[in-house]
C-alpha positions as CSV (number, residue, x, y, z in Angstrom):
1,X,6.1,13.8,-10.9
2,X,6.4,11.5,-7.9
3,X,5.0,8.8,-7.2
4,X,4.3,5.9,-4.5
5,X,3.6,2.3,-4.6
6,X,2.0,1.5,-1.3
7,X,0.0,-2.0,0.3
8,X,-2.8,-2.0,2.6
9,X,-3.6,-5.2,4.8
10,X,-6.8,-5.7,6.4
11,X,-4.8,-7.6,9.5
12,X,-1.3,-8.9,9.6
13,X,-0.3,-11.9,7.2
14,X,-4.2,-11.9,5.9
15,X,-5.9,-10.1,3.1
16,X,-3.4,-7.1,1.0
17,X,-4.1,-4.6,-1.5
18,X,-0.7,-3.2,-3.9
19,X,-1.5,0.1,-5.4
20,X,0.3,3.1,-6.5
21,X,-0.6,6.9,-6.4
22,X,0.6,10.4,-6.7
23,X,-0.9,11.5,-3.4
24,X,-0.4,9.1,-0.9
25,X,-2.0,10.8,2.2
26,X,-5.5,11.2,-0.3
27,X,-5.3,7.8,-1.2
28,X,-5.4,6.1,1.4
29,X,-7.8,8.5,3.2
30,X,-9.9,7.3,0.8
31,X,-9.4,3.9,1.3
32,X,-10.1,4.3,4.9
33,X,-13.6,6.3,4.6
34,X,-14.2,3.3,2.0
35,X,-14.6,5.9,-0.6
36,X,-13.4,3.8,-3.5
37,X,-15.3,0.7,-4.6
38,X,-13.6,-2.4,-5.6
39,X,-11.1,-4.6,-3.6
40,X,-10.4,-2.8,-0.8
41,X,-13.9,-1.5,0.3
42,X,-15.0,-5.2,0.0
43,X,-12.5,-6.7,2.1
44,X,-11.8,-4.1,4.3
45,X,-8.4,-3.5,3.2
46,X,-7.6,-0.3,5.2
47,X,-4.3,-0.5,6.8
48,X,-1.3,1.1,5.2
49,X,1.5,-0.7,6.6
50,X,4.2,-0.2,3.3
51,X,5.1,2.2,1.2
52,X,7.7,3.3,-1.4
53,X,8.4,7.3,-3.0
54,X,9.2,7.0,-7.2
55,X,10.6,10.1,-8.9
56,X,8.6,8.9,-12.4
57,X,5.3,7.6,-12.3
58,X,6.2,4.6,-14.7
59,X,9.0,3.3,-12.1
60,X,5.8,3.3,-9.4
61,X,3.7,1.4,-12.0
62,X,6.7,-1.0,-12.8
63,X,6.9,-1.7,-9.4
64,X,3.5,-2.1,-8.6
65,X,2.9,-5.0,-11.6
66,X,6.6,-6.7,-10.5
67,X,4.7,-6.3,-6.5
68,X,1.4,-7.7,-7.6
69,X,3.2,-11.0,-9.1
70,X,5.1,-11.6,-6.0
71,X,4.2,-14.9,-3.6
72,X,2.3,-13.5,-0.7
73,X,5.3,-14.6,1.9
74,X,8.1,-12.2,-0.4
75,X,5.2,-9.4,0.1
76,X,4.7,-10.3,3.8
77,X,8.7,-10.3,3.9
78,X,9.0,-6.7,2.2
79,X,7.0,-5.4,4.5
80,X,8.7,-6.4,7.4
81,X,11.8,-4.6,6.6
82,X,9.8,-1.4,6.6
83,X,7.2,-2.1,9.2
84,X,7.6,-5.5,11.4
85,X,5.2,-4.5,13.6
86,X,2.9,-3.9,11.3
87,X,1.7,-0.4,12.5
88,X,-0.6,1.8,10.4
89,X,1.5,4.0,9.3
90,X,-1.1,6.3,7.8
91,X,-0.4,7.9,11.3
92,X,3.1,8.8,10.8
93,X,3.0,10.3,7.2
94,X,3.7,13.8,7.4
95,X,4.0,14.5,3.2
């Protein structure tokens, strides 16, 4: 089953959320409408601007944990690869 690891940002360079799923387009719809409590919802952390496909679910948890520990500038810097702009890119999924 596939799986992604994904991080949300309430506004460039400020507040992120790491999480991982196996239905990204859900998921962060849901973090969006604020329909999960927790983290996100309270800081407004609605903004998917990375994200990462896993063939195993375990690799996307891996990842997650090893994303979580990072230094905020190595998280900032990942996502720049992807997304320097730092554009929603909930717009552009088309899964």
């Amino acid at each position: 089953m596939t799986a992604w690891v994904y991080i949300l940002a309430s506004r460039p360079y400020e507040t992120l959320y790491t999480g991982v799923t196996t239905d990204l387009p859900r998921r962060i719809y849901e973090h969006r409408e604020g329909l999960i409590e927790g983290f996100s919802n309270r800081y407004g952390v609605k903004t998917l601007v990375w994200y990462e496909i896993h063939e195993e679910v375990i690799s996307a948890i891996t990842r997650e944990k090893q994303i979580k520990r990072w230094r905020r500038q190595w998280k900032f810097d990942l996502i720049e690869k992807l997304n320097p702009d730092w554009e929603d890119l909930y717009l552009t999924l088309n899964l």
